[in-house]
N, CA, C and O atoms as a Maestro MAE file, in Angstrom:
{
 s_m_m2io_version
 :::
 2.0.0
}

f_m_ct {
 s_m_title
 :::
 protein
 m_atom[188] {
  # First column is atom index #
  i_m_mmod_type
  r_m_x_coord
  r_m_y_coord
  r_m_z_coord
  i_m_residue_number
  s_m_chain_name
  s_m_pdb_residue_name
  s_m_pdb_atom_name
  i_m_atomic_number
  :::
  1 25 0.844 -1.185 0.000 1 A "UNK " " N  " 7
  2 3 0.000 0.000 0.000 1 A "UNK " " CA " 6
  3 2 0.886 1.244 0.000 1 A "UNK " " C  " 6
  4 15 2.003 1.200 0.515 1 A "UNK " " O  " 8
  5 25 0.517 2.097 -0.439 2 A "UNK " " N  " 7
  6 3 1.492 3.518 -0.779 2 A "UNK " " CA " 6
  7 2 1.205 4.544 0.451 2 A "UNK " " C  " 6
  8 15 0.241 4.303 1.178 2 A "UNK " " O  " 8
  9 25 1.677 5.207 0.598 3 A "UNK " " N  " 7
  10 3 1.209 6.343 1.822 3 A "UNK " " CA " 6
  11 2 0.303 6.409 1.854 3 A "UNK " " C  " 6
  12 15 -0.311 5.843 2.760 3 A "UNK " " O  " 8
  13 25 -0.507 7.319 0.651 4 A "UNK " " N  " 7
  14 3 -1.842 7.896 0.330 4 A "UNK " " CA " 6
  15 2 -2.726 6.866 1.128 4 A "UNK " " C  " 6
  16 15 -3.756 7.309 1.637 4 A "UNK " " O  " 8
  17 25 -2.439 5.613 1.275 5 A "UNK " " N  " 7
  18 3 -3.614 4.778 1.081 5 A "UNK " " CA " 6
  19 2 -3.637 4.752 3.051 5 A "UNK " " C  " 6
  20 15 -4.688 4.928 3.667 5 A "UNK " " O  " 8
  21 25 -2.603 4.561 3.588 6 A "UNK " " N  " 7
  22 3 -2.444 5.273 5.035 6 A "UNK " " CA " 6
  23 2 -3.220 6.463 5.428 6 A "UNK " " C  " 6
  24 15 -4.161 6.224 6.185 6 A "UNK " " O  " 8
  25 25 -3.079 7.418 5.161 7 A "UNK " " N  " 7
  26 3 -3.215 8.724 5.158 7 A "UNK " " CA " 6
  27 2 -4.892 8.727 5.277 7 A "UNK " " C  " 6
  28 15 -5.636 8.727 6.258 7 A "UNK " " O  " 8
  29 25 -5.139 8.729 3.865 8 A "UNK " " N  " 7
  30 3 -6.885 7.953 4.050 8 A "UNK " " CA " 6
  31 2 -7.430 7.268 4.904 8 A "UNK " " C  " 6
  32 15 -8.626 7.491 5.094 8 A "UNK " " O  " 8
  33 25 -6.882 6.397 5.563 9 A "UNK " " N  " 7
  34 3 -7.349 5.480 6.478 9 A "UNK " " CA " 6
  35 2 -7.099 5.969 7.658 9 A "UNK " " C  " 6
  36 15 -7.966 5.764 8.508 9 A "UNK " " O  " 8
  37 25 -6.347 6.443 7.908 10 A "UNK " " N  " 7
  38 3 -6.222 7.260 9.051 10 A "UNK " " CA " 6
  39 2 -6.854 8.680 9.659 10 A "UNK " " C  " 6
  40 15 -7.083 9.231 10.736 10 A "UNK " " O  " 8
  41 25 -6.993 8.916 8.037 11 A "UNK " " N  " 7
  42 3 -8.058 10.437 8.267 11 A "UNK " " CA " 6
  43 2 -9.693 9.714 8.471 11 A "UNK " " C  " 6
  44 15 -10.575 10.352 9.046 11 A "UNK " " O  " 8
  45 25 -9.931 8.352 7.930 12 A "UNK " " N  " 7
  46 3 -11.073 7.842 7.979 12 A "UNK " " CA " 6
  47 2 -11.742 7.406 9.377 12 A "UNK " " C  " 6
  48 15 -12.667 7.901 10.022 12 A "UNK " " O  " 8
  49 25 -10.746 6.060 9.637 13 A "UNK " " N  " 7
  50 3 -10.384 6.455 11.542 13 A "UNK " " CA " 6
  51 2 -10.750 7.767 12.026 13 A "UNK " " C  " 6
  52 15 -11.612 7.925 12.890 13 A "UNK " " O  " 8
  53 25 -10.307 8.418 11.651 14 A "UNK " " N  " 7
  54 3 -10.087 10.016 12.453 14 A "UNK " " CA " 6
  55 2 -12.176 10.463 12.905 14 A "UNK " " C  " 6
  56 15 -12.954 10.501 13.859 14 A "UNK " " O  " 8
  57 25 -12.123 10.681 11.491 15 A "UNK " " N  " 7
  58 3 -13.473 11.133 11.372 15 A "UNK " " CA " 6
  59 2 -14.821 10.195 11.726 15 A "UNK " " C  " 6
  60 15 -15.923 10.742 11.742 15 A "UNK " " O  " 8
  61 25 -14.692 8.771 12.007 16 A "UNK " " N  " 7
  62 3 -16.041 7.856 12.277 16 A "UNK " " CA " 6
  63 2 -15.382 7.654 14.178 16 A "UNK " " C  " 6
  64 15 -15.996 6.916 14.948 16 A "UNK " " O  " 8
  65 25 -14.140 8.415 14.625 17 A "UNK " " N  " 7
  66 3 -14.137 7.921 16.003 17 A "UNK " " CA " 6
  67 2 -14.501 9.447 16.736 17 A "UNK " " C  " 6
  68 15 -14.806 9.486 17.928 17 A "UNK " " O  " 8
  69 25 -14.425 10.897 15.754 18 A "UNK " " N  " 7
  70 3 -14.817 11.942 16.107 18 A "UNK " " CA " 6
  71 2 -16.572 12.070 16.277 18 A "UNK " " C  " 6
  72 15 -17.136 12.856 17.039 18 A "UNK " " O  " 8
  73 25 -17.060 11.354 15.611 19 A "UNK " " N  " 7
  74 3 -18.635 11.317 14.822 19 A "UNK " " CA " 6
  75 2 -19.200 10.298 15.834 19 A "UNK " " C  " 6
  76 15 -20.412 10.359 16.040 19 A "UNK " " O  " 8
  77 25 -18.441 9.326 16.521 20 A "UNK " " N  " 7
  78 3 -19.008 8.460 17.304 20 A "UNK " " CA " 6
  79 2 -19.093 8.886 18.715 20 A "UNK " " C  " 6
  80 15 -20.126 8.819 19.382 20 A "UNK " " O  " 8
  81 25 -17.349 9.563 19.362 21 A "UNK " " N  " 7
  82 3 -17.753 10.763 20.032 21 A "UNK " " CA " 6
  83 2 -19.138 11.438 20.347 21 A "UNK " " C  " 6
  84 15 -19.869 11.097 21.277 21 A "UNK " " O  " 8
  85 25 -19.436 12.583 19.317 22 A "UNK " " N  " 7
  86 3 -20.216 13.275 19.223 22 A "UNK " " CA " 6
  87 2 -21.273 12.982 19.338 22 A "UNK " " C  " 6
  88 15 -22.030 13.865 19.742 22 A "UNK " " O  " 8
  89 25 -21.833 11.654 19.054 23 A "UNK " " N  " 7
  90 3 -23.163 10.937 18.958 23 A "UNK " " CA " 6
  91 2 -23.238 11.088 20.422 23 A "UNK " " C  " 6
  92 15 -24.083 11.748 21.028 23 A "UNK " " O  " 8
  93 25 -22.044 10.252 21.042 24 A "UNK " " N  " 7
  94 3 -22.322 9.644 22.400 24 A "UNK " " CA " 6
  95 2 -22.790 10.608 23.603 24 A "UNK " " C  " 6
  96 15 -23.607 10.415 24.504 24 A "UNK " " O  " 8
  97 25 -22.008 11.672 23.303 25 A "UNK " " N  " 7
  98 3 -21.664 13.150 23.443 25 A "UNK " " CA " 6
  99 2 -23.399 13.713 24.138 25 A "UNK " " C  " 6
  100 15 -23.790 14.050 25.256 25 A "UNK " " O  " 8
  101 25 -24.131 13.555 22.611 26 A "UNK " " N  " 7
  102 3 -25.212 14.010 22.485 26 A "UNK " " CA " 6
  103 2 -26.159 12.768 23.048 26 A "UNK " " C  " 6
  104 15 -27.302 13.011 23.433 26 A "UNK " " O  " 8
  105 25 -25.798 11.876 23.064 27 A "UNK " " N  " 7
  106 3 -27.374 10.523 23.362 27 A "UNK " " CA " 6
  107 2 -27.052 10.979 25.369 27 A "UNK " " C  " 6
  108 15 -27.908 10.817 26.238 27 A "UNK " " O  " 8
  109 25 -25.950 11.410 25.559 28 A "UNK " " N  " 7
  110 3 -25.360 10.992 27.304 28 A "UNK " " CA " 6
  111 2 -25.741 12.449 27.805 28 A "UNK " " C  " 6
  112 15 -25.221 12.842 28.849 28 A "UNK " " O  " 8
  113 25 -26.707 13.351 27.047 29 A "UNK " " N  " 7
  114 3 -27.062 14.617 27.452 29 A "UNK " " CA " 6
  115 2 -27.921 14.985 28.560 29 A "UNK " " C  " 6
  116 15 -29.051 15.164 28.106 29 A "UNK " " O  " 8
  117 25 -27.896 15.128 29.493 30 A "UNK " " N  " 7
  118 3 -29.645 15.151 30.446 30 A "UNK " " CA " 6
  119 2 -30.017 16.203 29.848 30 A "UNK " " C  " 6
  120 15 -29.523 17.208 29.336 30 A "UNK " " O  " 8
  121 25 -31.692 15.411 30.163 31 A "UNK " " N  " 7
  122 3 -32.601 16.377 29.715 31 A "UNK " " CA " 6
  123 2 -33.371 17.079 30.437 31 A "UNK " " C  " 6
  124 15 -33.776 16.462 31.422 31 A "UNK " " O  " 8
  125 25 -33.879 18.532 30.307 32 A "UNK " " N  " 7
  126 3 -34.466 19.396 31.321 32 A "UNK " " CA " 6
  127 2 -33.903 20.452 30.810 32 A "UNK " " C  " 6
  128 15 -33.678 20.672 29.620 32 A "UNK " " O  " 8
  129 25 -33.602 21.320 32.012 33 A "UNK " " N  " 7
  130 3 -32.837 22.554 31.664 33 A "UNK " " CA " 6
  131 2 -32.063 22.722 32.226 33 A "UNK " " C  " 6
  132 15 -32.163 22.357 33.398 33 A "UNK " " O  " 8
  133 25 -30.776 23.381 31.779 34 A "UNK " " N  " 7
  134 3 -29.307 23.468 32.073 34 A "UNK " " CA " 6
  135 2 -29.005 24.666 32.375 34 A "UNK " " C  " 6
  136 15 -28.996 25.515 31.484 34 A "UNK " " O  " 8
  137 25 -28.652 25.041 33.857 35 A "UNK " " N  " 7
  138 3 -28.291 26.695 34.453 35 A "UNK " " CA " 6
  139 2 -26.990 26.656 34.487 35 A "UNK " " C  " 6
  140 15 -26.568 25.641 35.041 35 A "UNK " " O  " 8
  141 25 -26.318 27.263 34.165 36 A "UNK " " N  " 7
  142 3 -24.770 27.991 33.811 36 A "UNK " " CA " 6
  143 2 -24.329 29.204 34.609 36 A "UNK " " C  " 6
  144 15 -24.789 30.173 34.005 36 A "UNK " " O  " 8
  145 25 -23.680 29.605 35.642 37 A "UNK " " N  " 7
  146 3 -23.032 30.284 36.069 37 A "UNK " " CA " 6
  147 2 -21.783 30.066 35.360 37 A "UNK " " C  " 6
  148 15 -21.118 29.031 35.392 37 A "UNK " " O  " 8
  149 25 -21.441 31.452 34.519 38 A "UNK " " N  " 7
  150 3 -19.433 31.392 34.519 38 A "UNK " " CA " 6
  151 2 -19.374 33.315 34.269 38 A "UNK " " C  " 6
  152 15 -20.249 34.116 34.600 38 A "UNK " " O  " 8
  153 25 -18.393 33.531 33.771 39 A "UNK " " N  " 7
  154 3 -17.808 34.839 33.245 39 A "UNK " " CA " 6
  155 2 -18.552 35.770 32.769 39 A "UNK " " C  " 6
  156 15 -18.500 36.999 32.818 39 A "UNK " " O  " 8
  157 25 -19.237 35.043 32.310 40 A "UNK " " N  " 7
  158 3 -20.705 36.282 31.189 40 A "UNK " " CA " 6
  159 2 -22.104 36.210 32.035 40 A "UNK " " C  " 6
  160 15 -23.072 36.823 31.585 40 A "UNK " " O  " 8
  161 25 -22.216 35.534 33.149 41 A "UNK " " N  " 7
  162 3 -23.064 35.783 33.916 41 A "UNK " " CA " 6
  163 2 -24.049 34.620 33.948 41 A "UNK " " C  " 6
  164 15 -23.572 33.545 33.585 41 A "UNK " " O  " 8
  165 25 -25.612 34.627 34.393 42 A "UNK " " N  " 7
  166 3 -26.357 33.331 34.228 42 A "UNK " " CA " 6
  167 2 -26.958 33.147 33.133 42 A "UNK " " C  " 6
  168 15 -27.530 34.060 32.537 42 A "UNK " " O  " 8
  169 25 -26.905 31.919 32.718 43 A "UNK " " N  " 7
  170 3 -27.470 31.061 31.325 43 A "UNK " " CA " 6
  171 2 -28.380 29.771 31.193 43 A "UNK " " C  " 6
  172 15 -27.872 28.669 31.404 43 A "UNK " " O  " 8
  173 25 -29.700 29.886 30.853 44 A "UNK " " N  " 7
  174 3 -30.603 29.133 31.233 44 A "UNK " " CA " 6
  175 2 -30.795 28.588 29.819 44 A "UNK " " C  " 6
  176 15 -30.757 29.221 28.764 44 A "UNK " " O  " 8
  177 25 -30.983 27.437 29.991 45 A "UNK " " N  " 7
  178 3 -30.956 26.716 28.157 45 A "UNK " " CA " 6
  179 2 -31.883 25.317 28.531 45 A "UNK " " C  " 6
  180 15 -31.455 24.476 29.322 45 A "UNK " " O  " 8
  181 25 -33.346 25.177 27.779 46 A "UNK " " N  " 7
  182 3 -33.655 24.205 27.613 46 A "UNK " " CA " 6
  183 2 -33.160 22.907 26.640 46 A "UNK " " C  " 6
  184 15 -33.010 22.889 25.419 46 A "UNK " " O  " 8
  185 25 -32.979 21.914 27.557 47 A "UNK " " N  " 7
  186 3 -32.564 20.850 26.077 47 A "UNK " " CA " 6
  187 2 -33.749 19.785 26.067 47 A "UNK " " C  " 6
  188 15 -33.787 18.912 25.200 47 A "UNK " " O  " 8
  :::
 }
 m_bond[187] {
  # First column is bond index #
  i_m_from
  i_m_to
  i_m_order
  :::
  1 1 2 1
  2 2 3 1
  3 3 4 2
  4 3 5 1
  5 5 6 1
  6 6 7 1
  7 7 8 2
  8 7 9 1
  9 9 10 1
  10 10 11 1
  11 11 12 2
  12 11 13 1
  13 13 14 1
  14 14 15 1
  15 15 16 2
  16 15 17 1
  17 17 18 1
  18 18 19 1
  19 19 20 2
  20 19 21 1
  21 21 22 1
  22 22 23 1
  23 23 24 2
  24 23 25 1
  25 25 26 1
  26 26 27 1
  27 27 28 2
  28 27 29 1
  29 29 30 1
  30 30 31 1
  31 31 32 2
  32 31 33 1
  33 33 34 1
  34 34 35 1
  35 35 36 2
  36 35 37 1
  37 37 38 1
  38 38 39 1
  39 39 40 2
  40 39 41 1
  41 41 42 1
  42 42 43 1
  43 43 44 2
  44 43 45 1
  45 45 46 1
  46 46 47 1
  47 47 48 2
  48 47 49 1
  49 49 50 1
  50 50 51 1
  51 51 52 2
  52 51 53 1
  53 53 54 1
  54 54 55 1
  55 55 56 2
  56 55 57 1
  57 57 58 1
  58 58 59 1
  59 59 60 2
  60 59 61 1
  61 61 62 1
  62 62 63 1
  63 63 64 2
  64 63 65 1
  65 65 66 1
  66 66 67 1
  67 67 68 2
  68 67 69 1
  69 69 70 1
  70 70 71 1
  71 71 72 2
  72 71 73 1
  73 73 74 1
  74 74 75 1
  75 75 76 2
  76 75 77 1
  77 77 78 1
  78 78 79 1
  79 79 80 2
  80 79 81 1
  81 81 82 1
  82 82 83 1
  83 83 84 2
  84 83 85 1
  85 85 86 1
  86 86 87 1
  87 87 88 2
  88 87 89 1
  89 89 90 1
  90 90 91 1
  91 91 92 2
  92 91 93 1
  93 93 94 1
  94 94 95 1
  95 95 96 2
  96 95 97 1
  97 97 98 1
  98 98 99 1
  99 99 100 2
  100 99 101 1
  101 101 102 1
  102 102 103 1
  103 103 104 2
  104 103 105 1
  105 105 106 1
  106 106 107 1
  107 107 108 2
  108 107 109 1
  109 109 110 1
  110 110 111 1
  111 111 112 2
  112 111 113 1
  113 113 114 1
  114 114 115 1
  115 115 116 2
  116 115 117 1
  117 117 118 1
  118 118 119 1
  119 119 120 2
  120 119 121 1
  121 121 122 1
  122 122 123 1
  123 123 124 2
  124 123 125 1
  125 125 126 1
  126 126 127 1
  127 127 128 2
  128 127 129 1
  129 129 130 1
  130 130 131 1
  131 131 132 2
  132 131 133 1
  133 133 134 1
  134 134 135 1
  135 135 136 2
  136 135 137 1
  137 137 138 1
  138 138 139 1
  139 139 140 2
  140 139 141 1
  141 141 142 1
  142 142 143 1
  143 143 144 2
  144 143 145 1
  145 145 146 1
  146 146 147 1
  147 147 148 2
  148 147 149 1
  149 149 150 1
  150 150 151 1
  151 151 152 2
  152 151 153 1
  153 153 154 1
  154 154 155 1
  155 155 156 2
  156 155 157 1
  157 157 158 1
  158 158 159 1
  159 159 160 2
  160 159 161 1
  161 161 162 1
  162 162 163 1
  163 163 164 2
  164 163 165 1
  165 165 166 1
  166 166 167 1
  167 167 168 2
  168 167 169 1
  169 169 170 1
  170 170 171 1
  171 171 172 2
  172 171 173 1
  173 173 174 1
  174 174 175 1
  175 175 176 2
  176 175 177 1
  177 177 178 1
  178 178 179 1
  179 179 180 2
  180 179 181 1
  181 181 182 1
  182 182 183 1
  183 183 184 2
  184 183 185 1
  185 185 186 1
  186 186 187 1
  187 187 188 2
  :::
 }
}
């Protein structure tokens, strides 16, 4: 196999373990509403 064919596969890796992340990311969210105290003051966000 030539580099290229590395490179690809590795950027491919890259992107379905970022995307699986993100899923998990989002399914492991509680739901309700989320109050935020930091720097910019209070932040109330329904999810």
């Amino acid at each position: 196999m030539s580099k290229l064919n590395y490179v690809l596969i590795g950027v491919l890796l890259a992107v379905i373990v970022g995307l699986g992340a993100y899923i998990y990311q989002e399914k492991t969210k509680p739901k309700g509403l989320e109050l935020r105290i930091d720097g910019n003051g209070l932040s109330i966000q329904n999810n």
